[in-house]
Structures are given as structure tokens and as C-alpha cells.
VEXDREN-2710 file (C-alpha; in Angstrom, 1 decimal):
% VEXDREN-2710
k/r/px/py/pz
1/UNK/21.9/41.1/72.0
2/UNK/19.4/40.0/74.3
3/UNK/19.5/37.3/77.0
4/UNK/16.6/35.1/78.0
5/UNK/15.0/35.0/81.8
6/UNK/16.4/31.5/82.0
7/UNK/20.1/33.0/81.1
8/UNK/19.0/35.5/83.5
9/UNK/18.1/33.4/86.2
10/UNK/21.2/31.5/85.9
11/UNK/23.6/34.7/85.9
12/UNK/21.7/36.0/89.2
13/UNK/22.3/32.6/90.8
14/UNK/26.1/32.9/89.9
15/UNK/26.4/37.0/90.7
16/UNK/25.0/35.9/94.2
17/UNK/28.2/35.1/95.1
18/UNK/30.8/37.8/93.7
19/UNK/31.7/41.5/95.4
20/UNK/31.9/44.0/92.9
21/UNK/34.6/45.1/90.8
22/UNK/34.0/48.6/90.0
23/UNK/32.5/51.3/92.2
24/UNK/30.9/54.2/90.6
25/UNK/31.3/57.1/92.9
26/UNK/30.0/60.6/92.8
27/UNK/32.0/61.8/90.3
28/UNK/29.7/60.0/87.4
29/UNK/31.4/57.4/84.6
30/UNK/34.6/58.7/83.6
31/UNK/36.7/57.3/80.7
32/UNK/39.1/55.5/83.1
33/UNK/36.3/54.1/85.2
34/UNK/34.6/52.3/81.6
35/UNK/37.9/51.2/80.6
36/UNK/38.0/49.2/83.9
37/UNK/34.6/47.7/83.7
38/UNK/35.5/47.0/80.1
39/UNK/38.4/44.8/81.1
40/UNK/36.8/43.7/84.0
41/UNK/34.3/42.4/81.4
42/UNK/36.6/41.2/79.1
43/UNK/38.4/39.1/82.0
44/UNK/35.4/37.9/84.1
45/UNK/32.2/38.1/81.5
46/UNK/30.1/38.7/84.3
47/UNK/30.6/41.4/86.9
48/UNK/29.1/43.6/90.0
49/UNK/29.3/47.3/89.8
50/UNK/28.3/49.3/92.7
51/UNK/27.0/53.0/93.0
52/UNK/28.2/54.4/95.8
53/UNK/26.2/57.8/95.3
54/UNK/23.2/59.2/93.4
55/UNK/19.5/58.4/93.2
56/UNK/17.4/55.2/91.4
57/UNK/17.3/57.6/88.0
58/UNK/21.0/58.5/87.7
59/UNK/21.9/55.0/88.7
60/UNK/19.3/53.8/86.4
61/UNK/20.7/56.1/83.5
62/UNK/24.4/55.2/84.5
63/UNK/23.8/51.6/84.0
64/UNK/22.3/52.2/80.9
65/UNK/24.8/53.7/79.6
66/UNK/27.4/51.6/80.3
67/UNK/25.4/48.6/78.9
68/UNK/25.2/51.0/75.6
69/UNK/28.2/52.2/75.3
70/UNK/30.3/48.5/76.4
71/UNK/27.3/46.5/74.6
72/UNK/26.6/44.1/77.7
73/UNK/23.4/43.6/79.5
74/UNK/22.1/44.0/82.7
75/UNK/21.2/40.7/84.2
76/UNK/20.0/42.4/87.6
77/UNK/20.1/45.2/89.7
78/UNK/19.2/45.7/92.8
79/UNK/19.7/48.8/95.2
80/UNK/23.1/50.3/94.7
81/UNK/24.6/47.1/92.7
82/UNK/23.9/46.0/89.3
83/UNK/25.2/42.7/86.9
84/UNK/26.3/43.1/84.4
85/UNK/27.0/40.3/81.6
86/UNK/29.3/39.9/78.3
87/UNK/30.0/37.4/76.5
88/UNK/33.6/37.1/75.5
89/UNK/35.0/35.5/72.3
90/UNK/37.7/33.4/74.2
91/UNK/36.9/33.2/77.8
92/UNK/39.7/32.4/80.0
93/UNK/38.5/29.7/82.4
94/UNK/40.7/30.7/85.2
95/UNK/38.9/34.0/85.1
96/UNK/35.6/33.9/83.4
97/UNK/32.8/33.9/86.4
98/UNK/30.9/31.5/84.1
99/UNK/33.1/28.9/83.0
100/UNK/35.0/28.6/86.9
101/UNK/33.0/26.2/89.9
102/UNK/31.9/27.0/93.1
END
């Protein structure tokens, strides 16, 4: 799964807005820490997480493997936060960061 810049784009514009969900601390990715970003996914489609320790590479390698291992796709990240995106089967439009307005 692979999203276009223009999808991209869009996503950024509508992360702009959000605080993240999931903070990433120095303690790595345990398993409770994925199954929240995997609900959080599953709820919200698209999603903030933020690092609160390590360097660009373990952040870097951190973020990839929660895109691997939850099969989403980073849309962005900058400093200590990334987006992250999922599509979901049946989004809930009270929840789903795409599907709500501003």
C-alpha cells in the first residue's frame, strides 16, 4: 500500500490540526504501546505519534517499524512527531480524522 503525494498533501493539511495520541517514551515500542496505536488507528485512520526520547535513527527505525508491523504509512514526520495513516474498512464518522469537518 502506497499513498500518492497528493493523498499526502491532503493528510498533512488535516494532521496540522490534531495532538498526538500515542507517546513513544524511552522505553522503545512495547506490545501494549502498538496495541494502542493499533486501535487508535483503527478508530481515527489517521493519527500523531510522538517520541519523547531517542535520536533521528531510532525514531526513524521506530516509525518504521510500526508502519511494518501495523501495515500503515507514514504521511509525515517531522522532529519528534510523525503521521501516521490507515485506511479502515468501515470508518466511523464520528471518529475517523478523515471523514469528520473542521
Amino acid at each position: 500500500m502506497s499513498i500518492s503525494n497528493g493523498d499526502k498533501k491532503h493528510y498533512r493539511r488535516l494532521g496540522h490540526k490534531l495532538k498526538p495520541v500515542v507517546t513513544i517514551a524511552s522505553k522503545g515500542l512495547s506490545d501494549t504501546v502498538v496495541a494502542e496505536i493499533d486501535r487508535a488507528l483503527s478508530d481515527h485512520e489517521l493519527i500523531k505519534i510522538k517520541f519523547a526520547a531517542g535520536d533521528r535513527e531510532s525514531r526513524r527505525a521506530i516509525s518504521d517499524e510500526i508502519c511494518r508491523s501495523l501495515k500503515c504509512e507514514l504521511a509525515q514526520s517531522i522532529g519528534h512527531v510523525s503521521l501516521v495513516f490507515r485506511k479502515s474498512s468501515t470508518p466511523d464518522p464520528k471518529l475517523s480524522n478523515l471523514l469528520r469537518r473542521p
